[in-house]
C-alpha positions in Angstrom: -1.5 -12.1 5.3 0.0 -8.7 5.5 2.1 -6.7 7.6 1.0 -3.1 8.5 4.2 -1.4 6.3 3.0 -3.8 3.3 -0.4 -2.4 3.4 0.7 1.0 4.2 3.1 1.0 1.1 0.4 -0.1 -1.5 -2.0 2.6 -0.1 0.7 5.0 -1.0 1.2 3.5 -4.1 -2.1 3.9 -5.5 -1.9 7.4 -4.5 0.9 7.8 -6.8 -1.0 6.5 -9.4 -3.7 8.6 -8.2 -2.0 11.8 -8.3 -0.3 11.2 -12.3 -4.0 10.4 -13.0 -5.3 13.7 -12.2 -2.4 15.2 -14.3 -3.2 13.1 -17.1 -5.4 14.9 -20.2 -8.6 13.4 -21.1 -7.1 12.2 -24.6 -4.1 10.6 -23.3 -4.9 6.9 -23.9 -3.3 5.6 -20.8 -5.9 7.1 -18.9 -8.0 4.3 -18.4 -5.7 1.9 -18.3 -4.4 3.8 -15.0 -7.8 4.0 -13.3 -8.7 0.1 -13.9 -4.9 -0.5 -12.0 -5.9 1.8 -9.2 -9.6 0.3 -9.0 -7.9 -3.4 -8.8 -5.5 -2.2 -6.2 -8.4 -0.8 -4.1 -10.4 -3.8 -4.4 -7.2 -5.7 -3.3 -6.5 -3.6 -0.5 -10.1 -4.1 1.0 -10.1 -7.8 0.7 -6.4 -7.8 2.5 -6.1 -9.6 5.8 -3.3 -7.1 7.6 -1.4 -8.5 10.4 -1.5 -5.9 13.5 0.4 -7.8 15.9 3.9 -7.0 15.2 6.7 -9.1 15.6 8.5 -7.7 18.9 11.9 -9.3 19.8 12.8 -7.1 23.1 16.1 -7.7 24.8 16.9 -7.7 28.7 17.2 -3.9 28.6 13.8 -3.0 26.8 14.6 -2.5 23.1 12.8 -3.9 20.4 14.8 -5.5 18.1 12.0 -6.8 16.1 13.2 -5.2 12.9 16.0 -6.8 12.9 
C-alpha cells in the first residue's frame, strides 16, 4: 500500500521521463530503453493500491500534526 504523495511523486516521475523522451532523436539508442521504463511504471501505477485516508494526528486546538 501507498500513500497519496508516493503515488503522486511516481506520476511526476514518469512525466520526467516522459518529457526527455520527446526530446530524444529517433537514433539515440536509449530511446527505447526509456519508453519500456515509462510503460512498466504505468502498469505499476495502475495496479497500485493508494492509501486515501490520511494519517491525522490533531491536537486540543485543531491542528494536524499528522506530518509530523
Amino acid at each position: 500500500m501507498h500513500s497519496v504523495k508516493q503515488f503522486v511523486d511516481k506520476v511526476k516521475s514518469v512525466g520526467v521521463m516522459a518529457e526527455k523522451l520527446e526530446k530524444l532523436p529517433p537514433s539515440d539508442l536509449t530511446r527505447q530503453n526509456l519508453l519500456e521504463n515509462i510503460q512498466a511504471d504505468c502498469i505499476l501505477l495502475s495496479r497500485s493500491n493508494v492509501d486515501i485516508k490520511e494519517e491525522h494526528n490533531y491536537d486540543y486546538s485543531g491542528v494536524d500534526h499528522g506530518g509530523l
